[in-house]
C-alpha positions in Angstrom: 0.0 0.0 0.0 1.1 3.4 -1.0 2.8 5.1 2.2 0.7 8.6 1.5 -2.4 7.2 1.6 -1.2 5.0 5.1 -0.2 8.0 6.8 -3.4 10.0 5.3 -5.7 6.9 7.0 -3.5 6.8 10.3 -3.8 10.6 10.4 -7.6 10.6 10.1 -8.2 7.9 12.5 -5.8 10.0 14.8 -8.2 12.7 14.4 -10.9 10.4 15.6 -9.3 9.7 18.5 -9.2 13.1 19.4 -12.5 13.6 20.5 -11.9 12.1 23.6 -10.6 14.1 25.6 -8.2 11.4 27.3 -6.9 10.6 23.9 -5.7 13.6 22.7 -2.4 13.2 23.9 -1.8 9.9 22.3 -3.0 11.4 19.1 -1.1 14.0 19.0 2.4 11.7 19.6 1.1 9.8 17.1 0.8 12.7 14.3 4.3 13.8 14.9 5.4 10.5 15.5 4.3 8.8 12.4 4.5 12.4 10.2 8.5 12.5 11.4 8.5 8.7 10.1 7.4 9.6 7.0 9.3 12.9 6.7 12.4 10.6 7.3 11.8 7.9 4.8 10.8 10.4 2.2 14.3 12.2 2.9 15.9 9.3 3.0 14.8 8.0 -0.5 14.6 11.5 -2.1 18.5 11.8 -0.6 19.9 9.0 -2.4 18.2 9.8 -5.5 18.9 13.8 -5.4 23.3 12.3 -4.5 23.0 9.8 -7.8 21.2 12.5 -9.6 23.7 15.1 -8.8 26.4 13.2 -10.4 24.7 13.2 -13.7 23.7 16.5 -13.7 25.2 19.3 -10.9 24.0 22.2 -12.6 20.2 21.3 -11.4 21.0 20.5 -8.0 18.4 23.9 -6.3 15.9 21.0 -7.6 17.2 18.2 -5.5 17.0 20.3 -2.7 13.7 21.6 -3.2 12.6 17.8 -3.5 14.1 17.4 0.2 12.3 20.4 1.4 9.3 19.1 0.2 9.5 15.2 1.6 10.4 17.6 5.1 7.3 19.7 5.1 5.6 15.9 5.9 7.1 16.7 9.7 5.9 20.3 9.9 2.5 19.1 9.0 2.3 16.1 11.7 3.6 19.0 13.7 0.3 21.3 12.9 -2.1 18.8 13.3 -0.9 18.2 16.5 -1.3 21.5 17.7 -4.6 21.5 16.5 -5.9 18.4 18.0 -4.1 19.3 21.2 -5.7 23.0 21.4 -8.8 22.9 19.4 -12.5 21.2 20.5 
């Protein structure tokens, strides 16, 4: 199964979970838990490709690192919808 749509179903049932009040907490780890899990592998795999890349062609290598920025944002995201199921309801 494709790993976006795992995280997208563990985020929403996280999101579930946080009506309770007693569960928020554990939903919230779990966002930034599973959203830094996913930040890393996407790093991880857009890394090796954006080094082998790089040796083919060095002149486009602002794209490479836009492609990390990008797979990153995945943590900053787990990150906001922690806050909001911490603070909100």
């Amino acid at each position: 199964m494709n790993t976006k749509a795992l995280l997208t179903i563990a985020l929403t049932a996280m999101l579930a979970m946080a009506q309770v009040a007693t569960d928020k907490y554990l939903a919230a780890g779990l966002a930034v838990g599973l959203a830094g899990l996913g930040a890393g592998v996407g790093v991880g795999l857009a890394g090796a490709a954006a080094m082998s890349a790089l040796v083919e062609r060095p002149q486009e290598r602002i794209w490479y690192l836009i492609f990390l920025a990008l797979a990153e944002a995945i943590a900053i995201y787990g990150l906001l919808v922690s806050f909001l199921i911490l603070f909100t309801g």
